[in-house]
C-alpha positions, -999 to +999 in steps of 0.1 A: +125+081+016+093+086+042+064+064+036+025+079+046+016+053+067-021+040+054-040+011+071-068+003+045-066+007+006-101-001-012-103-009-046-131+006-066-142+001-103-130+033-124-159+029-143-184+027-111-205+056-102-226+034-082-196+024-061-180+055-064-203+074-041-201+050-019-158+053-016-161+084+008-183+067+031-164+038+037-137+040+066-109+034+042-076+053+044-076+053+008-092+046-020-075+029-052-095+036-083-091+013-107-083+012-142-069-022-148-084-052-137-119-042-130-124-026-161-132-041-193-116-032-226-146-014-244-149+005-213-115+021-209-125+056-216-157+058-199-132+047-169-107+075-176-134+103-178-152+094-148-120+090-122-108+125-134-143+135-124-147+119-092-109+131-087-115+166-095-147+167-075-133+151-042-100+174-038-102+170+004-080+146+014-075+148+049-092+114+058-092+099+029-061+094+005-067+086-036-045+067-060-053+057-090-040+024-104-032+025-142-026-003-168+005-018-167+038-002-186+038-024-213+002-022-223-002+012-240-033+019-223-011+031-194+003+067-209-036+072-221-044+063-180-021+087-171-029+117-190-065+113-186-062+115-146-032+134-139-056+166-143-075+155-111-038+155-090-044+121-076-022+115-044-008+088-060-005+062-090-009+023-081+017+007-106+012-032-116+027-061-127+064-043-126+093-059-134+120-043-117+126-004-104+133+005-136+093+004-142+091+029-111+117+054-125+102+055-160+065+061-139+081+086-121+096+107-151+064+108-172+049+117-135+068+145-137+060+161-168+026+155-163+028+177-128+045+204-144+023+206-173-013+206-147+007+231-123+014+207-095+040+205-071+069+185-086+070+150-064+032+151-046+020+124-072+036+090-051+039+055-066+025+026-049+040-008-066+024-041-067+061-057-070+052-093-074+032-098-102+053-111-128+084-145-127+109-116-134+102-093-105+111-122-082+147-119-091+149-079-094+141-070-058+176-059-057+173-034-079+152-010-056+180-010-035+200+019-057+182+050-069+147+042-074+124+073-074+121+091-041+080+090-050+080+053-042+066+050-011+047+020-007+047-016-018+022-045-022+030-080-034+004-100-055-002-134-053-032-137-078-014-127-108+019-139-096+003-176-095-005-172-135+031-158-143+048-187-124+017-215-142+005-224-107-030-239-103-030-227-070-010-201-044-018-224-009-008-252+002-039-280-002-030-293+034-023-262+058-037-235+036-002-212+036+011-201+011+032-221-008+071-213-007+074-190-040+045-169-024+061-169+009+094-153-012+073-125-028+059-119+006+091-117+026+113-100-007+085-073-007+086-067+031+123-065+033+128-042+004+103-021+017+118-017+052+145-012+034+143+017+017+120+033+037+090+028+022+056+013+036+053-025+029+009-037+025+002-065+029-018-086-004-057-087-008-075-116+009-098-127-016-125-143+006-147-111+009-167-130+033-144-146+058-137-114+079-125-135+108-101-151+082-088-117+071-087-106+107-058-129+113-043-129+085-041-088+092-020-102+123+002-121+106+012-096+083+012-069+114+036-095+133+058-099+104+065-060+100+037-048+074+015-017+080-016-021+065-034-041+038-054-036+005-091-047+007-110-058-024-146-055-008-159-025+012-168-045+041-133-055+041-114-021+057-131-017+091-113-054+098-083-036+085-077-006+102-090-022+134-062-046+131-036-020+123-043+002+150-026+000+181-047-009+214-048+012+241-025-011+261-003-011+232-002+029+231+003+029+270+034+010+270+049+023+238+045+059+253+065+047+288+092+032+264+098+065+243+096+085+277+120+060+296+146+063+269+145+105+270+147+103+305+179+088+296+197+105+267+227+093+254+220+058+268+215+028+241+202+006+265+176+008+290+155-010+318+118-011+317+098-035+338+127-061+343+138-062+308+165-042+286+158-024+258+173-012+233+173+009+200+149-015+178+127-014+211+125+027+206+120+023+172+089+004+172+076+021+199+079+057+180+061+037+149+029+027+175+026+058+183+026+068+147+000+046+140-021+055+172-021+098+158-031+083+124-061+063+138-071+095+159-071+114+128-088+094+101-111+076+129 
């Protein structure tokens, strides 16, 4: 499975149009438009109609990915969601409050009917989970781990929602302002799964739209730890985010001599550089900065 690597995903009301012309200006990697959340009840179909619109009237890509996130399975506004923006071949569906992989294959299947019956290729519409939203998926992380759907290639965790499944008042701690130890589990479960089957792990919304210098570091953390990016409820919010997620030119420098120091030295596991020895994991997250350096240069 090969994750897209994107640095910024902005959320914008379905059922928007003022916000909606303003989702190819911003510097995002990709847009999410929303169906869930952001949407009220009554408005459900005006929502619908106008993200096949803006969907079927924005069909360039290159800079700017769009998903669509949908209503969850088990509310049966999700197959309407589906078959009312499928027509506008989103790049890819934003599933929430899952339960286990199982929600991601039965996506998947109705994904692929859906393609076939619009004419598009058979896989191109990708799932993007937000695996942490409900007590159950806490203790199903394992099941991603055999045959999920191929079209999985991203995953968030949520700590907002998760907070109201598990009857918490709050998600921090009231001293150091961490999260508390079930959040820390959805955040680490989600990250390892991800890595593990190949997919890109994002890190969870910081809800203070105003405290950029707060999500700056928190953007670090989550970089440090092994995620790639980050969802961003407020436009102002994904500049801080791909800055953060994209590699310095110091960073680029030395990741280039470590790729070119190991194929001056093929067949070798283990190599000098600078005093120190490195090894596989070393060229491994080298080839990933780099990765992330050609994406920058291309989205800008």
């Amino acid at each position: 499975m090969s994750a897209e690597i994107i640095r910024s995903w902005l959320f914008v009301p379905g059922d928007s149009e003022r916000k909606q012309i303003k989702g190819p200006q911003n510097p995002a990697d990709a847009l999410i438009l929303d169906l869930e959340d952001s949407v009220a009840d009554d408005r459900q179909e005006i929502a619908r109609e106008m993200t096949r619109e803006f969907l079927k009237s924005h069909t360039d890509r290159d800079r700017q990915r769009l998903y669509v996130r949908i209503n969850p399975l088990d509310n049966p506004l999700s197959l309407a969601d589906l078959i009312a923006v499928m027509p506008g071949a989103p790049d890819g569906i934003v599933l929430p409050k899952v339960y286990s992989a199982a929600d991601v294959n039965t996506l998947a299947e109705r994904l692929k009917v859906l393609e076939c019956q619009h004419g598009i290729e058979e896989g191109a519409t990708k799932i993007c989970c937000v695996a942490t939203e409900t007590a159950a998926s806490l203790t199903t992380f394992h099941t991603y781990l055999d045959n999920v759907s191929p079209r999985l290639t991203a995953l968030t965790w949520g700590g907002e929602d998760l907070s109201a499944a598990l009857g918490a008042s709050t998600n921090r701690h009231p001293v150091t302002g961490e999260y508390d130890a079930p959040f820390q589990l959805a955040r680490t479960l989600c990250l390892s799964t991800a890595r593990a089957i190949g997919a890109q792990p994002v890190g969870v919304v910081y809800t203070d739209f105003r405290d950029n210098e707060g999500l700056r570091k928190e953007c670090l953390y989550d970089l440090r730890s092994g995620y790639i990016g980050k969802i961003a409820i407020h436009p102002g919010q994904s500049e801080v985010i791909n800055e953060a997620f994209t590699p310095s030119a110091e960073d680029i420098e030395f990741a280039q001599r470590v790729v070119d120091v190991f194929e001056q030295n093929p067949g070798t596991g283990t190599v000098g550089l600078d005093g120190k020895m490195l090894d596989m994991p070393h060229l491994k997250q080298a080839r990933n900065v780099l990765a992330m350096a050609e994406l920058a240069k291309a989205r800008g």
